[in-house]
N, C-alpha and C positions, 0 to 999 in steps of 0.2 A: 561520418557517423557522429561523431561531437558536435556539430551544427544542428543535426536532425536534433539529439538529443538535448543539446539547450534551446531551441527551439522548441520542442514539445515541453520541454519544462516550463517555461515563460507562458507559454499557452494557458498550462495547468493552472499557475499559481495567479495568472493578470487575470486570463477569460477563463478558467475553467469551470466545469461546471458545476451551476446554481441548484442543482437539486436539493430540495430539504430533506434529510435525512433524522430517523427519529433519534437517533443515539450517534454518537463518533468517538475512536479513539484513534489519542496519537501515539505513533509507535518508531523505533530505529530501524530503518530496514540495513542490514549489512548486506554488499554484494562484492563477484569478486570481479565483476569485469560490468563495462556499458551495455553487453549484450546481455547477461544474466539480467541487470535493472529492467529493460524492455521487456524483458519475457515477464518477467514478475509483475511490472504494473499489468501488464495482456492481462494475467491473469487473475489481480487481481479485479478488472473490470469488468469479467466475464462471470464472476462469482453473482450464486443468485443471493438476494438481499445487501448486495452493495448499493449504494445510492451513488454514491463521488469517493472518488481520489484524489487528493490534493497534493501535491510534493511543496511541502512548507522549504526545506533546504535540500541542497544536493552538493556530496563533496565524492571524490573519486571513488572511496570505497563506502559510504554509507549515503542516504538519504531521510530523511525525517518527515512522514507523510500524516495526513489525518484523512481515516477512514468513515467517511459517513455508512449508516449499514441500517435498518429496517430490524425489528426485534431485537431479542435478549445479546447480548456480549456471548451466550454461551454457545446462541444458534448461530454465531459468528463463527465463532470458535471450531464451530463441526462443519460450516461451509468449508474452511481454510483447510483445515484437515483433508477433507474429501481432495484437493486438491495439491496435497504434498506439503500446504505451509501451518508456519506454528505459530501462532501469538503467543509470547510470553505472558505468564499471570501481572497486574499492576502492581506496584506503580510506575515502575520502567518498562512501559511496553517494549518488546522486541520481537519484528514480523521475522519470520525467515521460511527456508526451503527445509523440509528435512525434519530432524529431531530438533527438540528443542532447544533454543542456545544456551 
């Protein structure tokens, strides 16, 4: 499992993908295991108005991504919702599951 997952990391951040996005933010994603990080990115790829996902760092319990995403920060904001997660208001962004951090 840690192979897969450094593996798709190095993907993300060497090839990942080029799509131009109109806006992005960066945010802390906190997780509690390598299994919750995979589901989270799943999901956050599957969100409508994402362009890219980037994983800038990765350490055991946190990662540091930038969210490329199509319209406002706010229709952002209500995609993630729609889907269980929270973006924290700026200037420290914090994505997570759940209520807000």
């Amino acid at each position: 499992a840690t192979k897969a997952l450094q593996n798709d990391w190095k993907e993300q951040t060497v090839g990942g993908t080029t799509t131009a996005a109109a806006n992005a933010v960066r945010a802390v994603v906190p997780f509690a295991s390598q299994r919750d990080w995979v589901a989270l990115q799943q999901q956050l790829r599957r969100l409508s108005g994402v362009a890219s996902v980037k994983t800038l760092s990765l350490s055991t319990r946190k990662a540091v991504v930038e969210v490329g995403y199509d319209g406002t920060e706010d229709t952002l904001r209500a995609s993630l919702a729609q889907q269980g997660l929270n973006l924290s208001p700026a200037p420290d962004y914090v994505l997570s599951a759940g209520v807000p951090y």
